[in-house]
N, C-alpha and C positions, 0 to 999 in steps of 0.2 A: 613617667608612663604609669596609666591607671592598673591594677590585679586585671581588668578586664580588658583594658589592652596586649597586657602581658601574655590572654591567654588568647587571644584573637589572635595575635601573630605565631603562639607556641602550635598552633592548631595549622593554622596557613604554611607554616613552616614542615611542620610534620606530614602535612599534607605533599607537598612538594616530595621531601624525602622519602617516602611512603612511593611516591611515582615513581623517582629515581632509580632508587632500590631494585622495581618490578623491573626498569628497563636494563638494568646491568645485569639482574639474574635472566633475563629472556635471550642476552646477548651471548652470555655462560655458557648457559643451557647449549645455546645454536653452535656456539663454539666447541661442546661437550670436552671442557677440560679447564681443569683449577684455576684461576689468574689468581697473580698477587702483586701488591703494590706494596712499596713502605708503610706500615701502619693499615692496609686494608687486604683483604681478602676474601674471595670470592669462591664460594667449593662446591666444586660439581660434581654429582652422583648420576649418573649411570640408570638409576632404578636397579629395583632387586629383583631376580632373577630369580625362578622355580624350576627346576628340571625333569624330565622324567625319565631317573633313570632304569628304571621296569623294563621300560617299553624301548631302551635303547640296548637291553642286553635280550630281547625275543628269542635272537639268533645264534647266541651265545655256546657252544657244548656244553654238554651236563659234565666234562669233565672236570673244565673251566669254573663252570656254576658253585659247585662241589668244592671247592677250594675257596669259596668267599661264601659258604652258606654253614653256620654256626647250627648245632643242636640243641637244643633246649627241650627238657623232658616233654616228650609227646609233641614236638611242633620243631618245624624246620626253620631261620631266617636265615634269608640271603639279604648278604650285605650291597644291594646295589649299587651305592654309591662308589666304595672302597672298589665295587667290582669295575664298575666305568674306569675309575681314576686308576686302576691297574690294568689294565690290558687295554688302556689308549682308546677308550670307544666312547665319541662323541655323542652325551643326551641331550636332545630335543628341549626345546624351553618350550614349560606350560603354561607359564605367564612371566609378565611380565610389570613393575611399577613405573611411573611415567619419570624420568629424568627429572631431577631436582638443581637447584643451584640459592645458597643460601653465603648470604652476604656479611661478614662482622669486621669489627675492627681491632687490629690486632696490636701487640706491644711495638712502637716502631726500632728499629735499629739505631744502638748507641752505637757512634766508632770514636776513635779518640778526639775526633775535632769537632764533636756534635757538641756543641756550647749546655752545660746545664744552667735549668732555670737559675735566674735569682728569686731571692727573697724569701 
């Protein structure tokens, strides 16, 4: 086989694999959750999530507030997040990333009658 054969089918080859790939991560994706095989693996992400926690403590008492709002010379911060995550109050997503699913190949499982190479 000529270097220009070699790369005509390295090309055709990749091509194929390159589809392949799109069509297990599309499946991931729909599935929204990890798959793994011996030696392959497929990781699903969710997308990243932005909150806002501001707007989900409006209704909050200032006594509440008061207790997760730090001083700092001349200026007030409240810690909204710490304040959600402690008194249970669910924030509102601002956005969001689109679900991912990213495909590689992994070291496969030795057990003791998995034959090693010769040579």
């Amino acid at each position: 086989m000529t270097l220009v054969d070699k790369m005509n089918t390295w090309r055709a080859l990749r091509e194929q694999t390159d589809a392949l790939e799109k069509e297990i991560a599309e499946e991931v994706k729909a599935l929204g959750k990890t798959q793994k095989i011996d030696g392959v693996t497929c990781s699903y992400s969710g997308g990243r999530k932005t909150y806002d926690y501001k707007a989900a403590c409006k209704d909050v008492p200032q006594e509440v507030l008061d207790a997760y709002t730090k001083v700092i010379p001349e200026s007030k911060k409240v810690d909204y997040t710490a304040l959600c995550k402690g008194e249970d109050i669910e924030a509102p997503v601002l956005s969001q990333t689109e679900p991912t699913a990213k495909l590689k190949l992994t070291a496969p499982k030795v057990t003791a009658t998995t034959p090693f190479p010769q040579g």
